[in-house]
Backbone bond lengths (Angstrom), bond angles and torsions (degrees), N, CA, C in turn:
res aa  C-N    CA-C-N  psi(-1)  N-CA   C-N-CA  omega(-1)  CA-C   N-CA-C  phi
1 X - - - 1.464 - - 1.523 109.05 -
2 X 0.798 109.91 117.35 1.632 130.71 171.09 1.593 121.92 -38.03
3 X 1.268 86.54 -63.75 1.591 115.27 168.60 1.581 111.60 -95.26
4 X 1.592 112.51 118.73 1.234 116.40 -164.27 1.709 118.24 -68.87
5 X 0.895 100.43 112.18 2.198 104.99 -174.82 1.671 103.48 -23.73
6 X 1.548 114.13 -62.11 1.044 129.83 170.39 1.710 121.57 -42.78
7 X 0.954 115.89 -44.76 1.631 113.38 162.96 1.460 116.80 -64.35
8 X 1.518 122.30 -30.15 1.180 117.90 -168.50 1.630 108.26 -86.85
9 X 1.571 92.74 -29.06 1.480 93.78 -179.25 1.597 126.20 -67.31
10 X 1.849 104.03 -19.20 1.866 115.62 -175.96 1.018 77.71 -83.00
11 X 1.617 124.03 -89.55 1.758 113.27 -168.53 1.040 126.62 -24.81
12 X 1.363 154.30 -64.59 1.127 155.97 177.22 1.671 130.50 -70.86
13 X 1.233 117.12 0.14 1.240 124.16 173.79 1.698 94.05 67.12
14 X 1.290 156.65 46.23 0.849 141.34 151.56 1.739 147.02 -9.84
15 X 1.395 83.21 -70.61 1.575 105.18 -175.54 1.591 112.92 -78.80
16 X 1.189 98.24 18.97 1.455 114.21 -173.87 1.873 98.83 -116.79
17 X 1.119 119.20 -39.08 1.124 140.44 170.49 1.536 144.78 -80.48
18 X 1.904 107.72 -27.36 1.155 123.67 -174.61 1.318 99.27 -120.98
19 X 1.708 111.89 143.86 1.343 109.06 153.63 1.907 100.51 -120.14
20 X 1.073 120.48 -19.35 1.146 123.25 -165.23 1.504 115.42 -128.07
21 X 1.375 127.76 153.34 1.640 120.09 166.75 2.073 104.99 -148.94
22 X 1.527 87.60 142.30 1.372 101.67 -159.82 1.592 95.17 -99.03
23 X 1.475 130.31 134.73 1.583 118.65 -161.75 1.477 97.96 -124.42
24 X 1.111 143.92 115.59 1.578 144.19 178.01 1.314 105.44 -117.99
25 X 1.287 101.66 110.92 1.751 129.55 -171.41 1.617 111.11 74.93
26 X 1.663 81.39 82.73 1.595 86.99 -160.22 1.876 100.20 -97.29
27 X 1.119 107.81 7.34 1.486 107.82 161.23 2.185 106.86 56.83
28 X 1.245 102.13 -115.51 1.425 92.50 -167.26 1.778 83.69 -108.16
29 X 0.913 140.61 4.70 1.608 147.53 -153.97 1.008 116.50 40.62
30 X 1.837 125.06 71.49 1.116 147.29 -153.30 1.736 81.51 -86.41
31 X 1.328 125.94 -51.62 1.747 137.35 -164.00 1.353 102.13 -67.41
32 X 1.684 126.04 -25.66 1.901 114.92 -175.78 1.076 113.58 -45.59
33 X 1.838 103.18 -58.96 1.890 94.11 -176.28 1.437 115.25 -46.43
34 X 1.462 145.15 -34.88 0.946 145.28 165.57 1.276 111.13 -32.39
35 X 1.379 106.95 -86.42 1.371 123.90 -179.85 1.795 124.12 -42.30
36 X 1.294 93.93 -29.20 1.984 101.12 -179.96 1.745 82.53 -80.51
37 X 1.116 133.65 -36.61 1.624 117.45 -153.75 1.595 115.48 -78.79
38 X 1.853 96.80 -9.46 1.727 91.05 166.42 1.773 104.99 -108.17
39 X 1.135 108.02 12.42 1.533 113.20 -178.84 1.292 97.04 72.15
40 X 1.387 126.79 79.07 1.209 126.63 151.31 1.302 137.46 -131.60
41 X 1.501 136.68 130.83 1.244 132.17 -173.02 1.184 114.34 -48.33
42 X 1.154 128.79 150.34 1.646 135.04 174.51 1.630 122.99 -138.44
43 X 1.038 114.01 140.66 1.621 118.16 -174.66 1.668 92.06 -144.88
44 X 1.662 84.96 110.46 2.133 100.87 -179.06 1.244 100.88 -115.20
45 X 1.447 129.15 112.93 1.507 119.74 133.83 1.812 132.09 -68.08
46 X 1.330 101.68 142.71 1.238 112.19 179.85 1.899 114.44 -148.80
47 X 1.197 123.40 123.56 1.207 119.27 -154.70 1.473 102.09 -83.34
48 X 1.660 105.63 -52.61 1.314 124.11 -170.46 1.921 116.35 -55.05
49 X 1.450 106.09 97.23 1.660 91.12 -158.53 1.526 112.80 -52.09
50 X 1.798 102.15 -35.27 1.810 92.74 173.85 1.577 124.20 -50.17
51 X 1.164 115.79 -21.21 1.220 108.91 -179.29 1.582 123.25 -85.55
52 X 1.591 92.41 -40.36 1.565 112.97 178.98 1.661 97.78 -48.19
53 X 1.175 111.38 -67.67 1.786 122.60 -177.13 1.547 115.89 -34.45
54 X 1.471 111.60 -7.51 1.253 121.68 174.00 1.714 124.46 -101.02
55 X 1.298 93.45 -16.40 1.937 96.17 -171.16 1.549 88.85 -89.75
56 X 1.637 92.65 143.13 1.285 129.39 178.58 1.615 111.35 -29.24
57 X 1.215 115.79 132.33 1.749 119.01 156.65 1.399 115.16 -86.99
58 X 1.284 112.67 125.96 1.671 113.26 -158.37 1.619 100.20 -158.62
59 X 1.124 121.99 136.18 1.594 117.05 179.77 1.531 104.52 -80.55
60 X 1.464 136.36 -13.87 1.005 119.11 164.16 1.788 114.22 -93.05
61 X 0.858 140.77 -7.85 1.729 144.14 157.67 1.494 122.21 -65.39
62 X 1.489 116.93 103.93 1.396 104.66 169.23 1.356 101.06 -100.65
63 X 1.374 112.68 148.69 1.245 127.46 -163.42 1.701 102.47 -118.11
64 X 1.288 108.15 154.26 1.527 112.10 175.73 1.435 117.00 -154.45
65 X 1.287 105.54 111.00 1.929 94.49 -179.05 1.355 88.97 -95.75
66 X 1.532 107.51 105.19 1.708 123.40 131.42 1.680 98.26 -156.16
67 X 1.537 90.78 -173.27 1.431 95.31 -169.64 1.618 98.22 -108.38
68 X 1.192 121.87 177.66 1.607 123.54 174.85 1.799 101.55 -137.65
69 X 1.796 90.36 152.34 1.523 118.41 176.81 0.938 111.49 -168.29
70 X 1.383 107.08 -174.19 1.422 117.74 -168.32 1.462 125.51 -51.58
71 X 1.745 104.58 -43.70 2.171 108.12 -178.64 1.968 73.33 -138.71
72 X 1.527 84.49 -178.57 1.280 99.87 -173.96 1.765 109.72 -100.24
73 X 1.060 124.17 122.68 1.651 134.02 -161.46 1.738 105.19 -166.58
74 X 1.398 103.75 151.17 1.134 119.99 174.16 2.109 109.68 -89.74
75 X 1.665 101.10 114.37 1.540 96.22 171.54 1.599 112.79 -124.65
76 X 1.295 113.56 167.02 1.488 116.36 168.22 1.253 105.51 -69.70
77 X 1.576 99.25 136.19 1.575 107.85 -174.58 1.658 104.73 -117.14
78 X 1.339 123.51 113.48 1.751 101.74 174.89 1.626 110.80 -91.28
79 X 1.416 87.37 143.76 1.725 104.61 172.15 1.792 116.63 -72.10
80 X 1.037 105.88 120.53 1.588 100.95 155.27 1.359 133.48 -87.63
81 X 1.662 149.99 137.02 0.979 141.24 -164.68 1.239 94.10 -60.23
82 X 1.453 146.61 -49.46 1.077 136.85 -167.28 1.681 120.65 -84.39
83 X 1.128 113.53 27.63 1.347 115.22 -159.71 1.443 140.04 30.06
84 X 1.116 107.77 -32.97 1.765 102.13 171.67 1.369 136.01 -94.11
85 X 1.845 87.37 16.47 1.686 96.70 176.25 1.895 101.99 -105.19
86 X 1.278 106.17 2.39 1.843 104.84 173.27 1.329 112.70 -60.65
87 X 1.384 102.65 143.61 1.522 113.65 -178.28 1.510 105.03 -154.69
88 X 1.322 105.48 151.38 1.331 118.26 166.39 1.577 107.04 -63.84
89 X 1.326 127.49 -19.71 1.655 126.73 177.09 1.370 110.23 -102.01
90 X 1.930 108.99 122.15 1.107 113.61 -164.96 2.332 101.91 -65.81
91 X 1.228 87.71 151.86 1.636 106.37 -175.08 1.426 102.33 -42.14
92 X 1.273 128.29 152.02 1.562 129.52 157.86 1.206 103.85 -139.73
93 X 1.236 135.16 -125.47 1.736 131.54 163.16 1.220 126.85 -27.01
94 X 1.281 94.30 -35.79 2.012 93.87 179.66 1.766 108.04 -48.49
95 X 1.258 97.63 -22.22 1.909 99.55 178.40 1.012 111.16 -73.84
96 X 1.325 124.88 -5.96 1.734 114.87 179.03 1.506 113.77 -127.87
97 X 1.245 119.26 -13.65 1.353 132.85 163.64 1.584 117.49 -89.04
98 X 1.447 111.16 -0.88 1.493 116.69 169.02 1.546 101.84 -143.84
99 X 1.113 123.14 77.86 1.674 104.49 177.38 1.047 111.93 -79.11
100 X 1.427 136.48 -6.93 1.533 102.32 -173.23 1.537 99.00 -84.10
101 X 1.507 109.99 -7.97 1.457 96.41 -161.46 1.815 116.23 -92.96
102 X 1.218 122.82 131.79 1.477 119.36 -149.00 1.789 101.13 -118.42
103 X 1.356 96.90 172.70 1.503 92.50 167.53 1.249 123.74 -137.69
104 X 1.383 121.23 72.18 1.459 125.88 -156.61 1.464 109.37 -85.04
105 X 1.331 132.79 23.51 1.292 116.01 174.03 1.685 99.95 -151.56
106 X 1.219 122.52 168.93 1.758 137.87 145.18 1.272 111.92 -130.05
107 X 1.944 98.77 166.26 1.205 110.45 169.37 1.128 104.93 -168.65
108 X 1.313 139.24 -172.86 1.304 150.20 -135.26 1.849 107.41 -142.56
109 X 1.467 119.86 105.03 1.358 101.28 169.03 1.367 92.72 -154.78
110 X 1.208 105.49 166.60 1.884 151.93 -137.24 1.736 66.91 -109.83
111 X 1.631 94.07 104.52 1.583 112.72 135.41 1.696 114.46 -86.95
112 X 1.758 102.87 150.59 1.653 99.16 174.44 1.921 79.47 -121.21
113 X 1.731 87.83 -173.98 1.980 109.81 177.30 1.877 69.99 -102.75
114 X 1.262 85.43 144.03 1.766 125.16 155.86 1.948 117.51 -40.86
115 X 1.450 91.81 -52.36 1.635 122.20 179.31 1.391 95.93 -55.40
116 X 1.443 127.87 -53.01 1.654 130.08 -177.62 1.617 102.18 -45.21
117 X 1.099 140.22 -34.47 1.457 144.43 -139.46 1.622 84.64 -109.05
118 X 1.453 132.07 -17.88 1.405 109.82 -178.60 2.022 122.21 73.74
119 X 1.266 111.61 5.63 1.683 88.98 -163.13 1.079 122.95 -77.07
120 X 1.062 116.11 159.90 1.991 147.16 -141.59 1.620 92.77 -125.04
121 X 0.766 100.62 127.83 1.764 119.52 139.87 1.629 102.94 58.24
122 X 1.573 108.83 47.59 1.031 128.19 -175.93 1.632 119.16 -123.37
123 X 1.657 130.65 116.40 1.104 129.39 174.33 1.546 150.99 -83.00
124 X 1.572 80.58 -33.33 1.254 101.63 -174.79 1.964 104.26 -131.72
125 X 1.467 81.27 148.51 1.550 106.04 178.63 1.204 139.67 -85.57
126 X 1.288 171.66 91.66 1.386 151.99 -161.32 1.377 114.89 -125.66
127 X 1.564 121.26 107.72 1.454 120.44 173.45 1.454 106.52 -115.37
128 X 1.796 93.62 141.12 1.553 107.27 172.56 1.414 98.92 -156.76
129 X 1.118 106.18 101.11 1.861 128.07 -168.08 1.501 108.95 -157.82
130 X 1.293 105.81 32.42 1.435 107.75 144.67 1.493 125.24 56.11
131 X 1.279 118.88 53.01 1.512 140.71 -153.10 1.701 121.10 64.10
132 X 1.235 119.73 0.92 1.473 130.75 -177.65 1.371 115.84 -95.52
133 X 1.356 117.30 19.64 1.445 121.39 -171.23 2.005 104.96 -86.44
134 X 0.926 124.13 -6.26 1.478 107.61 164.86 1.261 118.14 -125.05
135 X 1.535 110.49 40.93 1.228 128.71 -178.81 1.565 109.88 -105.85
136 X 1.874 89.10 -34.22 1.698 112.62 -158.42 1.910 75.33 -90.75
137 X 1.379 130.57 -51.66 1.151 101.90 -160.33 1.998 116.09 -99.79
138 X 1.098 92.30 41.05 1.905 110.16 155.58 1.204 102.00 -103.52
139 X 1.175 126.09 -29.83 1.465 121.21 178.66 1.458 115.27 -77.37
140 X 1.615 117.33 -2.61 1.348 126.91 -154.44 1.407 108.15 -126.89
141 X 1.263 119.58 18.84 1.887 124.04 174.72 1.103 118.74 -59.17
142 X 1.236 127.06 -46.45 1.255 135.24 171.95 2.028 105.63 -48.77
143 X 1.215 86.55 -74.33 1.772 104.62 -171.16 1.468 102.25 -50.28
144 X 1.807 130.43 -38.68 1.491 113.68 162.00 1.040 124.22 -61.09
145 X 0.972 137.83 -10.59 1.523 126.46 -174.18 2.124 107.89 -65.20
146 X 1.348 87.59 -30.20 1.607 93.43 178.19 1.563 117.54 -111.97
147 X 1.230 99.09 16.79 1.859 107.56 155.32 1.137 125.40 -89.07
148 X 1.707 123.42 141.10 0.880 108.91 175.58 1.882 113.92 -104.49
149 X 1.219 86.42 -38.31 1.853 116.99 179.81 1.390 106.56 -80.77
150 X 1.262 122.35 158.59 1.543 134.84 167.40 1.780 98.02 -147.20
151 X 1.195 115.26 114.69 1.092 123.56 155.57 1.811 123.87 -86.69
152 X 1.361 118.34 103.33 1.892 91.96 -176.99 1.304 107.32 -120.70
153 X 1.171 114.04 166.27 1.815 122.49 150.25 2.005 89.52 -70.67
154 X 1.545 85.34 149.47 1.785 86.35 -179.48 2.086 92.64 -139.92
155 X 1.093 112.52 149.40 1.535 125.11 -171.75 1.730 98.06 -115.36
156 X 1.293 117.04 125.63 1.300 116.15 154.07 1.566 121.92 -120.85
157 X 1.533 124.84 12.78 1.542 152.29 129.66 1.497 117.04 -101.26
158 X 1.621 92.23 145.98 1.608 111.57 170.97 1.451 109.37 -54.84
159 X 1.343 120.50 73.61 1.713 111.41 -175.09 1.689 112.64 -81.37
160 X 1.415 94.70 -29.01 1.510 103.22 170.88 1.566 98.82 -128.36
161 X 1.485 105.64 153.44 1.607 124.96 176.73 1.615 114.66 -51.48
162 X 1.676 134.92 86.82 0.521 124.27 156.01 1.675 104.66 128.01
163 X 1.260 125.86 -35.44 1.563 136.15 105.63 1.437 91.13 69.72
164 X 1.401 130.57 102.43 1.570 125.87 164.06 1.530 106.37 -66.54
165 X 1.456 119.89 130.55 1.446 129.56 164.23 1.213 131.47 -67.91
166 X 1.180 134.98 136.27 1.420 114.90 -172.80 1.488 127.81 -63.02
167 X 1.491 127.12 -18.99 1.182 119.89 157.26 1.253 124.48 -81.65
168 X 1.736 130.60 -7.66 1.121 125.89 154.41 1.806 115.31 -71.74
169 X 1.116 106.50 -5.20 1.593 102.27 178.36 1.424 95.19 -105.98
170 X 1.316 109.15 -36.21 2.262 97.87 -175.54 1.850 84.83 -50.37
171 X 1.093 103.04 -61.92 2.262 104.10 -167.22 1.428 92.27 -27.51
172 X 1.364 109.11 -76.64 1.670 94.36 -133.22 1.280 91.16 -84.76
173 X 1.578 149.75 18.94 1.357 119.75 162.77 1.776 100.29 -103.63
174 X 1.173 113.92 -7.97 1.357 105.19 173.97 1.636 117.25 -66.53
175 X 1.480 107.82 -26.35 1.340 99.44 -169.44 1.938 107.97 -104.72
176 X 1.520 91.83 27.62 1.361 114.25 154.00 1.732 132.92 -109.09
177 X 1.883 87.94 -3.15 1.315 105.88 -176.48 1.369 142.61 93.93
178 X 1.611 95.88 -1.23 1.661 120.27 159.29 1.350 125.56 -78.79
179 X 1.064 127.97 149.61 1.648 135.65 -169.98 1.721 107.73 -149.79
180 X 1.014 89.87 113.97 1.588 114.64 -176.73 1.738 108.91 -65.74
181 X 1.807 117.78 94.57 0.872 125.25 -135.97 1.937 78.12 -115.37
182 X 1.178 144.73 -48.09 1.395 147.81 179.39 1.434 110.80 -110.03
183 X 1.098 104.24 146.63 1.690 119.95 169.75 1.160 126.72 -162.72
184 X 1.322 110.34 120.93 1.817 124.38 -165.58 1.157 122.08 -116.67
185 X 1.656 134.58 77.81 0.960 130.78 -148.96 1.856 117.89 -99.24
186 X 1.152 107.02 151.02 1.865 97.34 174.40 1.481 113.46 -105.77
187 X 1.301 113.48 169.81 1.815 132.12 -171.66 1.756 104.71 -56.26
188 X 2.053 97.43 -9.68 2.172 92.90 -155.97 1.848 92.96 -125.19
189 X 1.458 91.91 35.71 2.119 88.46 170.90 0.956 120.40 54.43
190 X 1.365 109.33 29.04 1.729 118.05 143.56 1.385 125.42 -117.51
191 X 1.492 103.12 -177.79 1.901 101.00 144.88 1.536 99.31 160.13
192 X 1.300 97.52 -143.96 2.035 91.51 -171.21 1.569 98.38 -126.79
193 X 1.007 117.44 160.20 1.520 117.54 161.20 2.277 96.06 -150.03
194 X 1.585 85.07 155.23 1.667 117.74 179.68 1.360 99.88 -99.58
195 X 1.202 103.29 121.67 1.346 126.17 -179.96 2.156 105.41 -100.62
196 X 1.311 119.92 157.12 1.259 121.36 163.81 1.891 114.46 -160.70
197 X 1.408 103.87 123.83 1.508 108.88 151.96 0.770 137.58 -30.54
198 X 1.574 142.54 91.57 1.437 132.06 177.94 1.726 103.70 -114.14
């Protein structure tokens, strides 16, 4: 995370606000310890089972290896050597703003919508899916209505084919009532930005 959890949590009164956080592309769940250290429930997807096989066993973490989007369908998914650069959007720039990082394989997996999963008593959001983040949250109308936070990876280059922009993502979550309150950007056309409900 770009933006330190811990900053967002003094600024924002957090723990006053969250009991739960929902993690999409939760990689090896490098962020749980985070999340267990303010006592909070967690629900991580992660598609890649090698990776999934790595996030924490915890009675408050439900875990899920699949991936999420908009309806439920089978797409080509490319692998990154490093795993947390895979995306359902084939590579574009990311090949030259990351060279070491390659994509020597595909495969095929069953995206679901977020909304299918039902979650409860959940505040906050976190997407990092690699230009696919307003794909995962059309699938997620239902489940915003009880968010308050949006944590994302945000793109301001085509890093992947097709790649939501960050002012196409400020649009459509604003007219859900979020307002892009932080933004931390890097030198390679990404970074994260904090989203909030008003």
């Amino acid at each position: 995370m770009l933006i330190p959890l811990s900053n967002l949590v003094n600024k924002y009164n957090l723990l006053q606000n969250v009991n739960g956080v929902i993690h999409v592309g939760g990689h090896t769940g490098e962020e749980v310890p985070l999340y267990l250290g303010y006592d909070w429930n967690v629900m991580i997807f992660e598609p890649q089972l090698k990776c999934f096989e790595k996030i924490p066993n915890h009675n408050k973490v439900l875990k899920y290896n699949c991936a999420l989007g908009s309806e439920e369908k089978e797409l080509n998914f490319y692998l990154a050597s490093n795993g947390e650069s895979s995306s359902f959007l084939k590579p574009n720039l990311h090949l030259q703003e990351h060279p070491h990082i390659t994509f020597p394989d595909e495969c095929t997996i069953t995206q679901y919508p977020l909304d299918h999963f039902t979650p409860k008593n959940y505040q906050m959001l976190n997407l990092d899916v690699q230009g696919y983040e307003l794909e995962v949250l059309k699938g997620a109308e239902q489940t915003l209505n009880s968010i308050k936070y949006i944590y994302s990876e945000i793109n301001t280059t085509n890093l992947y084919d097709g790649c939501v922009m960050l002012d196409e993502l400020d649009n459509w979550l604003k007219e859900k009532y979020f307002i892009r309150k932080e933004t931390q950007l890097t030198s390679h056309g990404w970074g994260d930005a904090f989203y909030i409900k008003e």
